[in-house]
PABAPA-815208 format. One record per residue: residue number from 1; residue in one letter; chain; x, z, y of N, C-alpha, C, O in turn. Coordinates in steps of 0.02 Angstrom, whole numbers. Each point is the difference from the previous one (the first is absolute). Layout:
<recs>
REC  seq  type  mol     n.x     n.z     n.y    ca.x    ca.z    ca.y     c.x     c.z     c.y     o.x     o.z     o.y
REC  NUM     A    A       X       Z       Y       X       Z       Y       X       Z       Y       X       Z       Y
...
</recs>
This chain:
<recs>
REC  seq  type  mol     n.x     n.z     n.y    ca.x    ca.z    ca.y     c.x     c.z     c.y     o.x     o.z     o.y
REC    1     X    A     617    2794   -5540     -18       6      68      32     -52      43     -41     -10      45
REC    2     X    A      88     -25     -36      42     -32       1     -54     -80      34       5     -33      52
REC    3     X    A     -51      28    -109     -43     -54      11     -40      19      26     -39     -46      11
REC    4     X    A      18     100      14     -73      23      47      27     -12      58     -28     -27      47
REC    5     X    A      94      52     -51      47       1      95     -14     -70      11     -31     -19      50
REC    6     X    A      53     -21     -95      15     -71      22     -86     -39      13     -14     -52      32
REC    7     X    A     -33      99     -69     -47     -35      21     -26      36      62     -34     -38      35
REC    8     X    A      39      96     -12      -5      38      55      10     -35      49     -38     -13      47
REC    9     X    A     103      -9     -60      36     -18      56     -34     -82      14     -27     -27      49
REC   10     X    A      40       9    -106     -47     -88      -9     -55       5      54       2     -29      55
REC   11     X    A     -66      83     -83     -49      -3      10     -10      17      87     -45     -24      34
REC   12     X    A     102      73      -6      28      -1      70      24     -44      47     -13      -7      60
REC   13     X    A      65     -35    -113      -6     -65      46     -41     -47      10     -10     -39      46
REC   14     X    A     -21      55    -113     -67     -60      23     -64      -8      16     -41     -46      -1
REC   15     X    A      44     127      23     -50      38      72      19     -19      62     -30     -41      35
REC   16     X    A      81      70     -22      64     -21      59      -5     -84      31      -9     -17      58
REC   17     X    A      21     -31    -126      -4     -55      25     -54     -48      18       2     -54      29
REC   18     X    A     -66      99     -61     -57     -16      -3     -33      12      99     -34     -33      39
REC   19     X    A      63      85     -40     -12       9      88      68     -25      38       0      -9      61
REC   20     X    A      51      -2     -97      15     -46      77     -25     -80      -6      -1     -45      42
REC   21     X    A     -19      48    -109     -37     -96      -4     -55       9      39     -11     -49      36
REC   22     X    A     -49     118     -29     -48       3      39      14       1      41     -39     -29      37
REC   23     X    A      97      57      -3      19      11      87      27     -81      18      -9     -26      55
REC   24     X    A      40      -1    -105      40     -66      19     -59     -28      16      -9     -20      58
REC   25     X    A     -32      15     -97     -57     -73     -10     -51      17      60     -36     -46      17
REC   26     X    A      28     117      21     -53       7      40      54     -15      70     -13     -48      37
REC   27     X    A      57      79     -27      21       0      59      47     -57       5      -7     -37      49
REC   28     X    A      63      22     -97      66     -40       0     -24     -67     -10      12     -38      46
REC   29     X    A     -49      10    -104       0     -49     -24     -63     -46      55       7     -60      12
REC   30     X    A     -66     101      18     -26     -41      64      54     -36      58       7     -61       4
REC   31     X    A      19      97      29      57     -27      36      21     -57     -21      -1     -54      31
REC   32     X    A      21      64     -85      69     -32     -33     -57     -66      -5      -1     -47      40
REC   33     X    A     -25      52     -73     -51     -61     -18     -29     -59      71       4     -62       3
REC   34     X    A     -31     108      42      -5     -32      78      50     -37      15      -2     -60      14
REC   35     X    A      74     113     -17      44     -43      40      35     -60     -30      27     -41      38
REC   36     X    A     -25      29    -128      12     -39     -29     -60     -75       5      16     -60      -4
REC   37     X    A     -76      84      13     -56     -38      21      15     -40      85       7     -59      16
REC   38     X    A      -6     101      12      27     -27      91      46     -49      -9     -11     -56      21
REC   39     X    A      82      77     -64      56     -42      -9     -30     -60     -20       1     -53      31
REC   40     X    A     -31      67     -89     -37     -81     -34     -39     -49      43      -4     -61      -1
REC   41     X    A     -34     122      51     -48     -48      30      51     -60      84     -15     -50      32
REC   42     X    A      77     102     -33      44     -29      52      40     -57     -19      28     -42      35
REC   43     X    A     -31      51    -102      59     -63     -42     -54     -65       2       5     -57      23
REC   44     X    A     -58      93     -57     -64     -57      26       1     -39      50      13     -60      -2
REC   45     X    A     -31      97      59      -9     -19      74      64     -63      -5      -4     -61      -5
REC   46     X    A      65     109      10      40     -23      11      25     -81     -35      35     -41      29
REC   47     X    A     -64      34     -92     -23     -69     -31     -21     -32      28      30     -48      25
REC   48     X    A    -101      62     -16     -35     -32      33      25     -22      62      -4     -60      10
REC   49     X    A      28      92      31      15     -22      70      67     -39     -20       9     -43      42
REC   50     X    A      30      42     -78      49     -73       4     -26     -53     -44      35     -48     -14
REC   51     X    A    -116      57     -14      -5     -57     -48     -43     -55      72      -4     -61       7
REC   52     X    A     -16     108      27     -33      -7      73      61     -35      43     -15     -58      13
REC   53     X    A      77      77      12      51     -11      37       4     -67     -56     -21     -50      27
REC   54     X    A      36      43     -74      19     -75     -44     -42     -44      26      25     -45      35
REC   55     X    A     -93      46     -45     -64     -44       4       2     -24     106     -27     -47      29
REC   56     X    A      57      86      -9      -8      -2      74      82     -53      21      10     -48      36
REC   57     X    A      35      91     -81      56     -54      10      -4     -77     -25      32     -46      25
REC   58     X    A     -75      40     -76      -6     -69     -26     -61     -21      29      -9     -57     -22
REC   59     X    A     -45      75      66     -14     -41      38      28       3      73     -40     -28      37
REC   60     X    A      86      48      -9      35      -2      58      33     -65       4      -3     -44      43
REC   61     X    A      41      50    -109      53     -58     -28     -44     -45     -10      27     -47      29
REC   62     X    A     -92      22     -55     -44     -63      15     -20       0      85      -6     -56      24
REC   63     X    A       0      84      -2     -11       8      70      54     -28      37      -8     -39      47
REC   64     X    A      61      58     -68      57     -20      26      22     -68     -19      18     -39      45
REC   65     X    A     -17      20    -108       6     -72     -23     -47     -63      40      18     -56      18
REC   66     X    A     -74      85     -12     -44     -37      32       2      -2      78     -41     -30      34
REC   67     X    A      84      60     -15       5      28      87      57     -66       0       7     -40      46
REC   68     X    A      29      43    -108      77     -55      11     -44     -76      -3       3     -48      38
REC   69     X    A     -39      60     -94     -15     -73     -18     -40     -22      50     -11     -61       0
REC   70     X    A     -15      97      47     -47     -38      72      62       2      56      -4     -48      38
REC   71     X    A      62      96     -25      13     -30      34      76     -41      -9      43     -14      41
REC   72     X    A     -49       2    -113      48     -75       3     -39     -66      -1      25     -53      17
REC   73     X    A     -88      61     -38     -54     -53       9       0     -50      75      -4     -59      17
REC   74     X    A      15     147      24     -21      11      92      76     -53      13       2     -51      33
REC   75     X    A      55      84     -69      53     -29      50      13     -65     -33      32     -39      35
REC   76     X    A     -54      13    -108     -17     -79      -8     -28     -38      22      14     -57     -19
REC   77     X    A     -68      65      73     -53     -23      40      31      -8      95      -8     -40      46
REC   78     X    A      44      98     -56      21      15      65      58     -64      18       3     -36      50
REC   79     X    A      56      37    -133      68     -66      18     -46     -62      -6      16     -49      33
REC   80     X    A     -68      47     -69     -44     -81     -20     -21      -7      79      13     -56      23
REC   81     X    A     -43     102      23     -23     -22      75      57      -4      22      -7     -41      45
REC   82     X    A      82      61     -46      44       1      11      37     -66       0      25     -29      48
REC   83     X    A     -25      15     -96      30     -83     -28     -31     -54      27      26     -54      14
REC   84     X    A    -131      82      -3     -46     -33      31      41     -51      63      21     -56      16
REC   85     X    A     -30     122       3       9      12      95      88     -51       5       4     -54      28
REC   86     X    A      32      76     -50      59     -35      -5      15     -61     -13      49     -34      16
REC   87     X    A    -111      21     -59      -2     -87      -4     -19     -30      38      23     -57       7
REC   88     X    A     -90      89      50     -19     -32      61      33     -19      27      14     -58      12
REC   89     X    A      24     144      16      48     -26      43      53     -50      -6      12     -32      51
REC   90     X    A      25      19    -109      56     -35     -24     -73     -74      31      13     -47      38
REC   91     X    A     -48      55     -54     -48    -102     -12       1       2      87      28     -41      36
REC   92     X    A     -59      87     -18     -19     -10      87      85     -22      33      24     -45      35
REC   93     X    A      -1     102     -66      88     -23      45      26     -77     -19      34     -36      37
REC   94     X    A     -52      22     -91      10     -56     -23     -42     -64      48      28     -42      35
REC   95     X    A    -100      51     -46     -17     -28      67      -7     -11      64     -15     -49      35
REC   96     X    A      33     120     -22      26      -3      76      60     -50      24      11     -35      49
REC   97     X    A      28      53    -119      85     -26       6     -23     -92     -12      23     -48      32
REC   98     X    A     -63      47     -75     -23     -84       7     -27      -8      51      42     -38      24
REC   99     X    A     -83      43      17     -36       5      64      46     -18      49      -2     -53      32
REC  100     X    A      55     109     -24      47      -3      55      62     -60     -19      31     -19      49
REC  101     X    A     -21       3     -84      57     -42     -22     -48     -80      20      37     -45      22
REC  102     X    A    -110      29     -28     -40     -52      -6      16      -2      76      29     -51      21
REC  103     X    A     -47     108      28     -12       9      86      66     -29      17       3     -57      25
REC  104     X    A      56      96     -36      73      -9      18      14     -85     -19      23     -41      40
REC  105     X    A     -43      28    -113      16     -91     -13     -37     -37      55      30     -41      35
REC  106     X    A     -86      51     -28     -47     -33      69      36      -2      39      26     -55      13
REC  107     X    A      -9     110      20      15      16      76      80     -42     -17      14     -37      47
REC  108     X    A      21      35     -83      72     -28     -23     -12     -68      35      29     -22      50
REC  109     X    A     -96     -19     -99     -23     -78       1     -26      -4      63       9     -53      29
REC  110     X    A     -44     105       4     -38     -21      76      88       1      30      15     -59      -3
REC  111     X    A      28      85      22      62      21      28      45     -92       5      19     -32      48
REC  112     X    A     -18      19    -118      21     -75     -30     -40     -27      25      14     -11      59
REC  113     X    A     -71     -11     -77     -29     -41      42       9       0      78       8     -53      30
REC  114     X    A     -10     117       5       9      -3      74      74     -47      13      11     -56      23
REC  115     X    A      26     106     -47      76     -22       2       4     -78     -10      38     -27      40
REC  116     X    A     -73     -18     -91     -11     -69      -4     -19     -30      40      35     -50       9
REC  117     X    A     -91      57      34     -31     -34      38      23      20      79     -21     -32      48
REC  118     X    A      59      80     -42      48      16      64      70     -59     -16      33     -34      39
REC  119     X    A     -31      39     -95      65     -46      10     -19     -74     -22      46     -40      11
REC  120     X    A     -93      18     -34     -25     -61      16     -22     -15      76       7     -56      24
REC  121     X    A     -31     105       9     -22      -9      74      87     -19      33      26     -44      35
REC  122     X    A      -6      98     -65      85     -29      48      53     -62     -21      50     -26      26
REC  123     X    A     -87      17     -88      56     -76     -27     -67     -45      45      20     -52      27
REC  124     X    A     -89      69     -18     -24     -55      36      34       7      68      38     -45      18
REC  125     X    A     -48      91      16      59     -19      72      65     -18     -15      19     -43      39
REC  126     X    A      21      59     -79      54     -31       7       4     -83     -18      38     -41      26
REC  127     X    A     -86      32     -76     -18     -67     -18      -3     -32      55      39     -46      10
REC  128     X    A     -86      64      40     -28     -30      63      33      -6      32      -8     -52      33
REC  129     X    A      75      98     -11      47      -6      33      64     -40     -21      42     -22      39
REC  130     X    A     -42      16    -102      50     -65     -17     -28     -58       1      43     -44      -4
REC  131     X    A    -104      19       7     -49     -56      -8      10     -19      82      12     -59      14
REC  132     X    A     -16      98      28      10     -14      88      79     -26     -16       8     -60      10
REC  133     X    A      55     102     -36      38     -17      24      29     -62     -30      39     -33      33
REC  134     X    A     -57      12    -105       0     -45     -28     -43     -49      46      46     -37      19
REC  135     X    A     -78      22      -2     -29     -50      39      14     -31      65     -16     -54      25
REC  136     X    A      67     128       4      17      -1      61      62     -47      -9      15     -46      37
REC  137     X    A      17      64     -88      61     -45     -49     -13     -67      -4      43     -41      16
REC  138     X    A    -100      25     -38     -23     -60     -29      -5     -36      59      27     -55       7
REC  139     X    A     -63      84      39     -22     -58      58      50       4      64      -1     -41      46
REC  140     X    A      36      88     -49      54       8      25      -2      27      64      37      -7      49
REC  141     X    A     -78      34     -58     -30      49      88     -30      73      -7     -21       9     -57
REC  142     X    A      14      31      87     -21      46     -22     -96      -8     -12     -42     -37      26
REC  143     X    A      40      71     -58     -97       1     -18     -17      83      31      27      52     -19
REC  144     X    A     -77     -59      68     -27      66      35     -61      19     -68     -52     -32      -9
REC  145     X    A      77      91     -34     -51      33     -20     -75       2       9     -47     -23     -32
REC  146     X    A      54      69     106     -81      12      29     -29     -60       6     -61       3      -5
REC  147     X    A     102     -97      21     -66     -31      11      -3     -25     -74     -54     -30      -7
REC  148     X    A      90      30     -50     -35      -7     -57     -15      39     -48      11     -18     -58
REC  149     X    A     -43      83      74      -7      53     -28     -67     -15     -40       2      40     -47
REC  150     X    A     -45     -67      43     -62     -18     -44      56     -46     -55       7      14     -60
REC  151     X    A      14     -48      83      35     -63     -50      55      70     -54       2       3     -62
REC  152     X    A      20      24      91      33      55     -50     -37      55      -6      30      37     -39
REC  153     X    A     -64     -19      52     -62      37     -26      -5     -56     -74      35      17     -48
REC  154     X    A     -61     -55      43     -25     -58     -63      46       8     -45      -9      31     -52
REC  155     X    A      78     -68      73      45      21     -51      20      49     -23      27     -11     -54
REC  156     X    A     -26      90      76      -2      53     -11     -44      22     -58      22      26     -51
REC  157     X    A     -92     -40      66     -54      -8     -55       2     -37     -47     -41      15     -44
REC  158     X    A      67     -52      35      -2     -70     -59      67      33     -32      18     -37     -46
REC  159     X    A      19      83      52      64      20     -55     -14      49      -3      31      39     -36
</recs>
């Protein structure tokens, strides 16, 4: 009898387990299955959306590379008008500064020249006036200027 119990009992548990596998599998194991499914489909998502965040960061970063490379292009263009402009100015100041140095040498030479011909006008009077008194010497009387003022007028002109 011994082996009937044990199969009694066998055959009890595996009635017993037979309905809680039916109770598991109708009521427990749906759940369980959904929410293991949801999880999967969130790990998914969740893939997807950083394989998405990658693809968006590496074209940001070309976006961005290309944002640098136009505007170091921009500020190579910007020192080249820069250097442009600076050379003008350096050439124009340069010709201005030749310009004004050409005006100033003129005006120097018109100044000399004046200054020359003022003091040639006054070695001619003084000329004229030692030529009277030298003569006045010579002939031994005085010589009146005013009545030979054409006659030293001449000699005045001729030196």
């Amino acid at each position: 009898m011994g082996v009937l119990a044990i199969n009694a009992t066998l055959i009890g548990e595996v009635i017993a387990f037979l309905i809680m596998l039916s109770i598991t599998l109708k009521f427990v194991w749906p759940p369980l299955m959904r929410a293991i499914e949801e999880r999967q489909q969130k790990i998914a998502e969740g893939l997807e959306a950083a394989d998405r965040a990658h693809k968006e960061l590496a074209e940001a970063d070309t976006r961005a590379a290309d944002e640098v490379k136009k505007a170091r292009a921009e500020a190579a263009s910007i020192i080249e008008r820069a250097n442009q402009q600076a050379g003008q100015i350096v050439d124009k100041a340069r010709t201005d500064a030749l310009a004004e140095a050409a005006r100033q040498k003129a005006q120097a030479q018109a100044d000399i020249d004046n200054m020359a011909h003022r003091a040639r006008a006054e070695l001619r009077g003084q000329v004229a006036t030692l030529a009277v008194q030298g003569a006045s010497k010579i002939l031994g009387r005085e010589v009146d200027a005013g009545t030979h003022k054409a006659l030293l007028d001449d000699l005045v002109a001729g030196i």
